[in-house]
N, C-alpha and C positions, 0 to 999 in steps of 0.2 A: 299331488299339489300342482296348482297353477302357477308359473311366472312370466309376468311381462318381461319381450324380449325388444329391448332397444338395439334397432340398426342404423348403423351410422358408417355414411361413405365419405370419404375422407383421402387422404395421401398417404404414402408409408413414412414420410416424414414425422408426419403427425400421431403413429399411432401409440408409440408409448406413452405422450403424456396424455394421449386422450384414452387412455387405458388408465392412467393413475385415477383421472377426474373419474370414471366408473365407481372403479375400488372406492374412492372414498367418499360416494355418493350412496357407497351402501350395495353395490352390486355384488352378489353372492356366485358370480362367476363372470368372466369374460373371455370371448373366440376372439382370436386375428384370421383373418383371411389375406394374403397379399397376392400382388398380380402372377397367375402360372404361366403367363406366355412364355414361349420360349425359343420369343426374341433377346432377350437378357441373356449375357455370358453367363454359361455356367458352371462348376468345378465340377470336373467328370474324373480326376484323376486317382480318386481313391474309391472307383468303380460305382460312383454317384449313376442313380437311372432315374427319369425322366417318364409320368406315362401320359401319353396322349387320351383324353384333350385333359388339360388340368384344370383353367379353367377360364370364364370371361371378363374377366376383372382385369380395365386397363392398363398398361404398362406403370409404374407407379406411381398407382393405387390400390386401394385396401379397404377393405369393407370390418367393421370391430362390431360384434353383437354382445351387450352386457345384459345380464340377466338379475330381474329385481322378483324380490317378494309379493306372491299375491298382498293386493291390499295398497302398493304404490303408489303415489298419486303419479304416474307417467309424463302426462302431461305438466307439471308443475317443475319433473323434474329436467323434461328440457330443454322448458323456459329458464331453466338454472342453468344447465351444461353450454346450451349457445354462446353466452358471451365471454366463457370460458377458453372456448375454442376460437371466437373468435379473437381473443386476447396474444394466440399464440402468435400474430403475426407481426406482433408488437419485440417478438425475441426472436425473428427471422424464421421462425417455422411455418410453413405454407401448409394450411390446413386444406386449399383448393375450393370447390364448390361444394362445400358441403349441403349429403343429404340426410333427414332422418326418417327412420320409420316404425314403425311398431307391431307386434302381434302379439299371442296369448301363447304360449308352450306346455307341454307334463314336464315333470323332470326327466322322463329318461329319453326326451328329443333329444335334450343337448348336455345332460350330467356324467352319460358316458359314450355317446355315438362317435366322439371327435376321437374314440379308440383305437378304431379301425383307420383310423389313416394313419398312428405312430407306431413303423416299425424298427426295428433294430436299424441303424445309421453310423457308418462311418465316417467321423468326422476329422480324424488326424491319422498319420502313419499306426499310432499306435493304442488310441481311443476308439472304442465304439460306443453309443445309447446304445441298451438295450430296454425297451419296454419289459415290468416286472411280468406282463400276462403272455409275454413272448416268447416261445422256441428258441434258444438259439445256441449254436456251439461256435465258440471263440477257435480262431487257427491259431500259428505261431506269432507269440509277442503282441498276441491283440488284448487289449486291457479293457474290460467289461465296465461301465458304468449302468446299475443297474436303477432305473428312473421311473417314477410314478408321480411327477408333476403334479398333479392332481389341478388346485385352484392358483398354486403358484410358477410366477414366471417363469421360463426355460428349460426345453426340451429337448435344447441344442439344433434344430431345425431353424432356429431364427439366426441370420448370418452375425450378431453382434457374439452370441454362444460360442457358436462353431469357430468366430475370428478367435476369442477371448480361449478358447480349449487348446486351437494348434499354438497359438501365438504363449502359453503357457509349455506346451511340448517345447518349443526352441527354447523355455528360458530355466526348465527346473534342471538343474542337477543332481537332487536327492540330498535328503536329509535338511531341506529348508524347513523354516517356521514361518506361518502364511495367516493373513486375517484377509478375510473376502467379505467385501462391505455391499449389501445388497443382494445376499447369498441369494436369494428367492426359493427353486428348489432344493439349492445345495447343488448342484450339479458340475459347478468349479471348483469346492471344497475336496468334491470325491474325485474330480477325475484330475486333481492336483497330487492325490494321495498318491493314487494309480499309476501317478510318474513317478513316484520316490519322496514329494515332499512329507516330511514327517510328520506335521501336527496343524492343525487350522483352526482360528478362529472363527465362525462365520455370525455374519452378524444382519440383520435387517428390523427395521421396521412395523414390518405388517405379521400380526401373529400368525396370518394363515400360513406366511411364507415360513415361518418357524418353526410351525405344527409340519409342513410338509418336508421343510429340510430334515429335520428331528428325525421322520421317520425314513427319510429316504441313505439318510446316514446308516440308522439302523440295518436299514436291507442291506447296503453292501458292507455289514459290520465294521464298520468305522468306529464306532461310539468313543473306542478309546485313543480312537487321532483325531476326532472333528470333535467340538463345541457350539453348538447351535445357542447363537443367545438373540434376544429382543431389545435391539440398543441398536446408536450408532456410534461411530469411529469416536468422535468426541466424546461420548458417555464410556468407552471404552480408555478414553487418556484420564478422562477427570476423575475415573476410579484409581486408574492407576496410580495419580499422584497425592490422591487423598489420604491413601490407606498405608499403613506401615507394611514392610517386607511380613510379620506377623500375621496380622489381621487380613489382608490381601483373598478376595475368593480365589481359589485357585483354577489357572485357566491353562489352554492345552498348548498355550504361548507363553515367550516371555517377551514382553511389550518396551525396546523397541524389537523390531522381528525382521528374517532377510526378506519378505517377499508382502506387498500390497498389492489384491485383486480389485477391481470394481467394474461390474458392468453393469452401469447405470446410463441414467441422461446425462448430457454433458452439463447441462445448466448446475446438474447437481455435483456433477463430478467438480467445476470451477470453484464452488464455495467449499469445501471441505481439504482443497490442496495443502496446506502449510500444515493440514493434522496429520495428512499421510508423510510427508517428508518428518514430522516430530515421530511417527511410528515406528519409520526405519531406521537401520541402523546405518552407517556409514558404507556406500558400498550395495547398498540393497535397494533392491529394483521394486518397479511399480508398474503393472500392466493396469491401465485405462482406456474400457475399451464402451459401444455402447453410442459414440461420437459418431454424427451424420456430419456429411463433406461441408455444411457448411456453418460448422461449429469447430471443425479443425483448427482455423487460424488462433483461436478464442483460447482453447485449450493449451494448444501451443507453448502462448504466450504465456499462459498463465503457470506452468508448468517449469519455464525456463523464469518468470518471476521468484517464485517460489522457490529456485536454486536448485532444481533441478537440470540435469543433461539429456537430450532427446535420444536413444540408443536407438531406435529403431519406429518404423512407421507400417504397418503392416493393415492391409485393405482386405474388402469382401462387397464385389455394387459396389455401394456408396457410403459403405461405414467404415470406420476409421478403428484402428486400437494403435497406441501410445504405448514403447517400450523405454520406461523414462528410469536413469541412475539417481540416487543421491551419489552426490561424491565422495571420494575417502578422504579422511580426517576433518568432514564436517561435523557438526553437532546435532 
């Protein structure tokens, strides 16, 4: 089968949302590329390697290819996407000069070549990815996340993951109850497990993202600590408070719960704040991470409106994650 492949160069600022606008144009896959130079700091301390040359893509910047159905009309559609992108700069994100361009692909250019470049990755003292089609033997106290992303987001390679994985090592203590909004492959669900938290809801949107957590759950037999559902955080309250203690589906939480994950955008993270603080319990923490440095102040604020307390601020480059309390004997 043929699909048209849209390329578009752009910032790294800008590549999540210009990765949503793909998804919901209908794209049957999407590549990030960001810049390899390695002039960027970069964490080497949990024996991270680096191989020359990586690649040519300017310091950031980032080239996104989404992949459409033969049959597309291409051209119509980014006559559509343009003023999309150009819209983001109206919310402070610098899409830069954007370029596009186009060519014809099989599926097996790009449905599984992007393979070969995910290998097992240490990403925390005591987390690894391991690709499912990978070799690998874990040493002392290293905790397998066993990963097959497939079409949905995170592989733990993109610095928002890997912030969102360690910045969860400093905060579980074990035997927490956790809803992770935005799950995509599931890959904070499991490697929350993997520290000791006992049960997760994960929840998103996109059914691919669902079908992929679903099964990536599966692999590291999870089933009976994760709950993969097709909802968001509010569809998750408004059930809650609809249904009698009786009738109630039964879920792998009890809602409120000690621990809120999200790595999303921040635009998205801002509007759903006051549902996460009704989630938790008194006491219970909220890792929001996924924030570019110049969405922090925004978040912040919005964060300590909401009656929340800031515990911690913790970086990667230029993305941000938010280690935020409810207080005790709030409601």
């Amino acid at each position: 089968m043929k699909w048209h492949e849209l390329t578009i160069a752009t910032t790294e600022e800008a590549t999540e949302m210009i990765t949503n606008f793909l998804h919901e144009m209908g794209a049957g896959g999407v590549s990030i590329e960001e810049s390899g130079t390695l002039n960027k700091p970069r964490d080497t301390s949990l024996g991270q390697w680096y191989e020359l040359p990586l690649n040519d893509i300017p310091e950031g910047m980032a080239v996104i290819k989404g992949y459409f159905a033969e049959g597309t009309e291409i051209d119509e559609l980014i006559e559509a996407i343009k003023p999309r992108v150009e819209q983001l700069r109206e919310f402070d994100i610098d899409p830069g000069q954007v370029e596009y361009s186009t060519a014809e692909v099989d599926d097996e250019d790009w449905a599984t070549a992007w393979k070969q470049y995910f290998k097992p990755l240490r990403v925390s003292d005591k987390l690894t990815i391991k690709p499912t089609w990978e070799d690998y033997e874990a040493g002392p106290d290293e905790r397998i996340i066993e990963l097959d992303p497939g079409m949905a987001f995170g592989t733990g390679t993109h610095p928002t993951t890997a912030l969102c994985l360690q910045t969860l090592e400093s905060v579980v203590r074990g035997g927490e109850e956790m809803i992770d909004v935005g799950t995509g492959s599931g890959i904070l669900a499991i490697g929350a497990c993997r520290l000791g938290v006992k049960s997760v809801l994960a929840l998103d949107l996109d059914p691919i993202a669902v079908s992929s957590a679903t099964e990536n759950v599966r692999l590291n037999d999870l089933s009976e600590q994760v709950e993969v559902r097709l909802s968001d955080l509010l569809g998750v309250l408004r059930e809650d408070h609809s249904k009698t203690a009786d009738d109630k589906k039964a879920l792998r939480v009890t809602v409120p719960v000690d621990l809120v994950v999200a790595n999303i955008l921040a635009e998205i993270i801002l509007l759903f704040i006051d549902d996460v603080y009704e989630a938790l319990k008194p006491g219970g923490t909220y890792i929001a991470s996924g924030i570019w440095k110049n969405k922090e102040t925004d978040v912040q604020d919005g964060l300590i409106h909401s009656g929340f307390e800031i515990v911690e601020k913790r970086r990667d480059e230029d993305w941000i994650a938010f280690v935020a309390r409810k207080p005790q004997g709030s409601e």
